[in-house]
Every structure is written in C-alpha cells, then in structure tokens.
C-alpha positions as CSV (number, residue, x, y, z in Angstrom):
1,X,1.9,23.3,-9.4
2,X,2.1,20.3,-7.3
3,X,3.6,17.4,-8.5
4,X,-0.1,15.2,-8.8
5,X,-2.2,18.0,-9.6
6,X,-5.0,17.0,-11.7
7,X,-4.3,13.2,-10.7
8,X,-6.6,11.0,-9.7
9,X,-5.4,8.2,-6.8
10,X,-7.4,4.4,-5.1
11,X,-5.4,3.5,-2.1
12,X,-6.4,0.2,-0.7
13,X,-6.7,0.4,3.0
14,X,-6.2,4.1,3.1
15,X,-8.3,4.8,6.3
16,X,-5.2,4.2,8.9
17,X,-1.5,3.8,9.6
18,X,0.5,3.8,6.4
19,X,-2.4,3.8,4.5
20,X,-3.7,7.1,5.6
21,X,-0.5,8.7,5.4
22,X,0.1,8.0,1.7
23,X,-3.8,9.3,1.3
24,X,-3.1,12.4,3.3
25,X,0.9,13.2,1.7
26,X,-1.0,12.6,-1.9
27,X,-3.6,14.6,-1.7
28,X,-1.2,17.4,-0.4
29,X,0.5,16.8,-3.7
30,X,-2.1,18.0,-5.8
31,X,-4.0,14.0,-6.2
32,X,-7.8,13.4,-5.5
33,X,-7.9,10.4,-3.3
34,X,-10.3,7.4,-3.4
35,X,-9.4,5.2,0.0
36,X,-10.8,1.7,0.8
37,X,-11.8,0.4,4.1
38,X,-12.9,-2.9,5.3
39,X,-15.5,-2.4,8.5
40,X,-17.7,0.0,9.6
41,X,-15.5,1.2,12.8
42,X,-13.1,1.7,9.6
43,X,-15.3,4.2,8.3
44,X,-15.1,6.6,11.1
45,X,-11.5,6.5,10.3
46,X,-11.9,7.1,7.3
47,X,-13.9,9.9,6.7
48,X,-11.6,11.7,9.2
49,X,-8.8,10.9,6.3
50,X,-11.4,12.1,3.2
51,X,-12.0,15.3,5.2
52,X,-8.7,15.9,5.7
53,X,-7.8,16.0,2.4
54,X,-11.1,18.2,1.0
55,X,-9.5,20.8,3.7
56,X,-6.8,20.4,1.5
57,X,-8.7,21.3,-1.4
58,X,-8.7,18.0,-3.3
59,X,-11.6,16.0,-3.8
60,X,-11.7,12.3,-1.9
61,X,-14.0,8.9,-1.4
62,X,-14.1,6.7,1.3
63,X,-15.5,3.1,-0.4
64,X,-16.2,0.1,1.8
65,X,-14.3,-2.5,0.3
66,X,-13.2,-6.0,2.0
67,X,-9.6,-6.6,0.1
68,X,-11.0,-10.4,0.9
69,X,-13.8,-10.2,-2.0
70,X,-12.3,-10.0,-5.2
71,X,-15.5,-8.2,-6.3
72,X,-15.3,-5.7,-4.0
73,X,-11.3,-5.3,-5.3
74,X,-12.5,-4.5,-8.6
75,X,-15.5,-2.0,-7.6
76,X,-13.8,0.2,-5.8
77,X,-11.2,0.8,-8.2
78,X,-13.8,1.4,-11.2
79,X,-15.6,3.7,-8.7
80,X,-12.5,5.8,-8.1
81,X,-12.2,5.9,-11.3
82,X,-15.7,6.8,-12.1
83,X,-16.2,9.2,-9.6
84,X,-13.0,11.0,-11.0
85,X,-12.9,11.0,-14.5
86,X,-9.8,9.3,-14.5
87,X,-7.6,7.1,-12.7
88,X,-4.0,7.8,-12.4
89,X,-2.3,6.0,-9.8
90,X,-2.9,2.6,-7.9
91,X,-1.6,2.1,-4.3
92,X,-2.2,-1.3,-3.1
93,X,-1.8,-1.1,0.9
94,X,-4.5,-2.6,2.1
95,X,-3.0,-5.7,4.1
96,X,-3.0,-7.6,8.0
97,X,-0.7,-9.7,10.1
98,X,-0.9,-13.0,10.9
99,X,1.6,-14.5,13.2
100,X,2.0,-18.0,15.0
101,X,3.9,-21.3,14.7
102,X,3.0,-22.5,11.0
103,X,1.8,-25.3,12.6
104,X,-1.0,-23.5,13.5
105,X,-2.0,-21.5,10.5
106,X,-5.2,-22.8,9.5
107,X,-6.5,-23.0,5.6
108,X,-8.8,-19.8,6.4
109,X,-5.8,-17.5,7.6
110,X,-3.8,-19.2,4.9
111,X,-6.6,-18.2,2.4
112,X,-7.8,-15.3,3.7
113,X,-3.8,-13.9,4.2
114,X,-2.8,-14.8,0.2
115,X,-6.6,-13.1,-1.0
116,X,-5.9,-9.6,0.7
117,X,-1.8,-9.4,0.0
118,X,-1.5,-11.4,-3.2
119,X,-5.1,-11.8,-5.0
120,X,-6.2,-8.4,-4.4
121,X,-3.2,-6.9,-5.2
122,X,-3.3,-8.5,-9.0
123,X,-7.0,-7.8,-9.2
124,X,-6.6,-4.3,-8.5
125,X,-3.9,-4.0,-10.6
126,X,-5.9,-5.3,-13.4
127,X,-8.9,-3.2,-12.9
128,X,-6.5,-0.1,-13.0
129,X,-4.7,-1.1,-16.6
130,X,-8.3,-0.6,-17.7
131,X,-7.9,2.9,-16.6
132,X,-4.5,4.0,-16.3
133,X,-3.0,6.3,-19.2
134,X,0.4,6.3,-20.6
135,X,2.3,6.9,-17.6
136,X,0.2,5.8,-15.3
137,X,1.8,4.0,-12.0
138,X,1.0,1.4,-9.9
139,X,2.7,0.9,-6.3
140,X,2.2,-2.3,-3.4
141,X,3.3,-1.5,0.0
142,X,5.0,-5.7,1.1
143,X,7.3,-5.6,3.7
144,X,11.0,-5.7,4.9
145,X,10.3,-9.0,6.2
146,X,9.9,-10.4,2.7
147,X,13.8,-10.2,2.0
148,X,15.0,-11.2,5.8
149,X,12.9,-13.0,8.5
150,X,15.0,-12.1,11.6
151,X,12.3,-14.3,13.7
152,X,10.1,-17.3,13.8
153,X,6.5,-16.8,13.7
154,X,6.0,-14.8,10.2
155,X,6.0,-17.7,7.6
156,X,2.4,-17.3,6.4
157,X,3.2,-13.4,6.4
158,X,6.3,-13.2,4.5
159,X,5.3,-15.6,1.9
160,X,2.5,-13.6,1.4
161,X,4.6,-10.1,1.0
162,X,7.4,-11.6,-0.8
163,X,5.0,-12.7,-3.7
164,X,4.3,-9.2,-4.4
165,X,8.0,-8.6,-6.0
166,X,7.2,-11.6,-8.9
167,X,4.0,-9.3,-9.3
168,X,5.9,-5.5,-9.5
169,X,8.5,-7.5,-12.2
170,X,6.3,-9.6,-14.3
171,X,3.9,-5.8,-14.3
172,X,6.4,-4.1,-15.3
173,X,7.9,-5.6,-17.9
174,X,4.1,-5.9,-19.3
175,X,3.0,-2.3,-19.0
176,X,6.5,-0.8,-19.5
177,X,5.8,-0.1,-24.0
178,X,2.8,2.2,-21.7
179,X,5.5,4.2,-19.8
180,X,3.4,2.5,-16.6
181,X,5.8,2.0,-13.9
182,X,5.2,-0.8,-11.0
183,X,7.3,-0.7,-8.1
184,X,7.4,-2.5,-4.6
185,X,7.9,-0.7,-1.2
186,X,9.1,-2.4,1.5
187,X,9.2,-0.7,5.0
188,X,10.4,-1.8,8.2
189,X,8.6,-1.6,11.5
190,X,6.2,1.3,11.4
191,X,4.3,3.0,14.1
192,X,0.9,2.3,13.5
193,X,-2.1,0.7,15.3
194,X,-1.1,-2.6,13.9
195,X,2.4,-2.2,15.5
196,X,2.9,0.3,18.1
197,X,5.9,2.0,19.0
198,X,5.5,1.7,22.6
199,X,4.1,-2.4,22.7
200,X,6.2,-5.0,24.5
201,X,8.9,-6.4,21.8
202,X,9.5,-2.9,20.3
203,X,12.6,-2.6,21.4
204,X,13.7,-5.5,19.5
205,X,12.9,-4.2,16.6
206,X,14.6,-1.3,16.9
207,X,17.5,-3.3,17.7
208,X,17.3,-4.5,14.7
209,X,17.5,-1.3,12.8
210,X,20.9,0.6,11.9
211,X,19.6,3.5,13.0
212,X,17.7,2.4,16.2
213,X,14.4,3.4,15.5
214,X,10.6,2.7,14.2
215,X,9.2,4.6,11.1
216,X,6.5,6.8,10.9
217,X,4.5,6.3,8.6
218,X,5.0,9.8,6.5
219,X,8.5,7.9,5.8
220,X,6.4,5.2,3.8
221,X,4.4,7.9,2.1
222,X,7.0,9.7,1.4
223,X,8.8,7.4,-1.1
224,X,5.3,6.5,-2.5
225,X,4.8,10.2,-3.5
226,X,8.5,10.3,-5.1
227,X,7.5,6.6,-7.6
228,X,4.2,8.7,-7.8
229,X,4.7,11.5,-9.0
230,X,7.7,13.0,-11.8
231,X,10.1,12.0,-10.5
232,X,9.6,8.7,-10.6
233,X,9.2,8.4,-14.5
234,X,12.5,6.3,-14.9
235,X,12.2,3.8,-11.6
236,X,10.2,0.6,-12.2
237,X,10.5,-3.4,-11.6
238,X,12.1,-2.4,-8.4
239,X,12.0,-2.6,-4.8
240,X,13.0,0.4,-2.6
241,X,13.5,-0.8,1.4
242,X,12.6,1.7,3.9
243,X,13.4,0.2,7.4
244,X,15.5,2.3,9.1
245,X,18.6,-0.1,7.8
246,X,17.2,-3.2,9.6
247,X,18.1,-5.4,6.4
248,X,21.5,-3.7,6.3
C-alpha cells in the first residue's frame, strides 16, 4: 500500500508550480486531492492537475477559492472535506510575490500579501482541526528567504513568510495531545512560472546556492510527502530548508 492510501488531502494553490507538484506526488501516494485556485485562467490549470491524478486512480477537486477571502479559505476546506468523507492532511501553499523598495508597498499589497500567506494560512488551519483525526497533519510551504534576505526588495515578502514559523510552533504545541503534527517548509528558488529558471537574475540565485542550482519543484513535494505521510509521525514544530544550501 502506499503510504496515503485512503487519505484525504486540500492543497491551497495546487493548480501550478509547487503547488501542483505536491497535488500530483500525493495523489501518487495513495491521497485524494482537493486543490484551490484563484482565477479562471487557473482553472484550466487546474483541471489538467485533477485529471492527472484520477489517471492515477485517486479521486480529486479543483475549488475556486481566492486565498484573499477568508470565506472562501474556510469553504474550500470543508468542501474537501465533504466531498471526501474525511480530511486528513492540510497543505497551505497557496501564496504570491511582491517585491519593491518598501517605500513603495502600498496598504493594499501590504494587506492583500499578510491575508493570503498569514490569514489564510491560520484560517485554513482552523477549518481543518475541525476535521482532522488523531494524527492528522498540517504543512505551510514559506520560504528560504524568511531566515536570510540575501537582497533588498523582499521586506513585505519575508515578513509575510517568516510569520508562518510562530504559526507551525504555537500549532503544534496545541494540537500535539492529538498526535497532529505542523511543520514549516522552506524552499529556495524554484523553477516555476512565478520564478523561472531561465529569467534574467537566475544566475544569481544559483550563486547563491551550495550546490549551484534551482529546485524543481518535485524537491518541494517531495519532503511534503515524507511530513505527510508515516514517516513523519515523530517531526513537528519544525522547519525543514530545502534550497539547494543557499542558507548554508
């Protein structure tokens, strides 16, 4: 048996880049897979992600959900959870990048920024409890940047990210008597849409890195599936960096 098989999974934001990884590598591990996505150009995306995974065999939802509208947070994860029977494991991915001189960050990006990494993250996290059994776990995808800001232009974003590692301790020292572990990943640059491999400045970030190179995003998913699945019974409170040693 795989090591998910009969589980039931929400990933926020699960229609590209690491997001859909972590749906796809999941869902080969036995989960059904409920994914969010925010537009309808998303949704294209992300039915090519849902039928991926009923090739697979498992069973998956695609749910419009802005991670901006704390409503819509909360829907989607009590539809998963609905639509499942159950609800096993929480993934909160869903997230953007703003990036300028802070002097220019205006109170909508600043609200907007902490709503989808911060607010959304605890309200999804709080929906879940609701449904989660003993042994349940929840997982937030921040970001390398959160421990080491190697250049200016990322305040808004780091403060955002770095708020999620108060969240994954203060979680799991509350849902710990349940055997429900909360842990933090934090990769490093990842080739996706939202940062391409190939775009000007890539270089510099694999500069950056000990071992000279961008992840893809199966790296990110990968370490989700181990804090997912059995192996994972014993790691909580924690965050595990995956950047290719660029916080070395």
């Amino acid at each position: 048996m795989n090591a998910l098989t009969g589980k039931a999974v929400v990933v926020t934001g699960g229609s590209r880049g690491i997001g859909a990884a972590i749906s796809r590598r999941l869902a080969r591990d036995g989960a059904d897979v409920a994914l969010t996505h925010v537009s309808p150009a998303g949704r294209a995306r992300a039915e090519e992600v849902v039928a991926d995974i009923e090739a697979a065999g498992r069973r998956a939802l695609a749910i419009r959900a802005d991670s901006a509208d704390p409503h819509a947070v909360t829907a989607a994860v009590d539809q998963a959870a609905e639509a499942f029977g159950r609800l096993d494991v929480l993934v909160n991915n869903a997230g953007i990048f703003p990036y300028g001189p802070v002097e220019q960050v205006s109170l909508e990006e600043l609200d907007r920024t902490l709503a989808i990494h911060v607010r959304a993250a605890f309200l999804a996290a709080q929906a879940a409890v609701r449904h989660l059994p003993d042994g349940g776990r929840i997982i937030s995808i921040g970001s390398n940047l959160a421990d080491r800001v190697p250049t200016p232009g990322t305040t808004l974003y780091t403060m955002s990210k770095a708020a999620l590692a108060g969240l994954t301790r203060g979680l799991a020292r509350e849902l710990g008597p349940r055997g429900i572990t909360v842990n933090l990943v934090n990769p490093g640059s990842t080739d996706t849409d939202m940062n391409p491999a190939d775009a000007p400045g890539a270089d510099d970030q694999r500069r950056l890195a000990a071992l000279g190179r961008f992840l893809d995003p199966d790296d990110v998913a990968a370490t989700v599936a181990h804090l997912a699945g059995p192996a994972g019974r014993n790691i909580t409170g924690t965050t595990v960096t995956v950047d290719a040693g660029s916080n070395a």
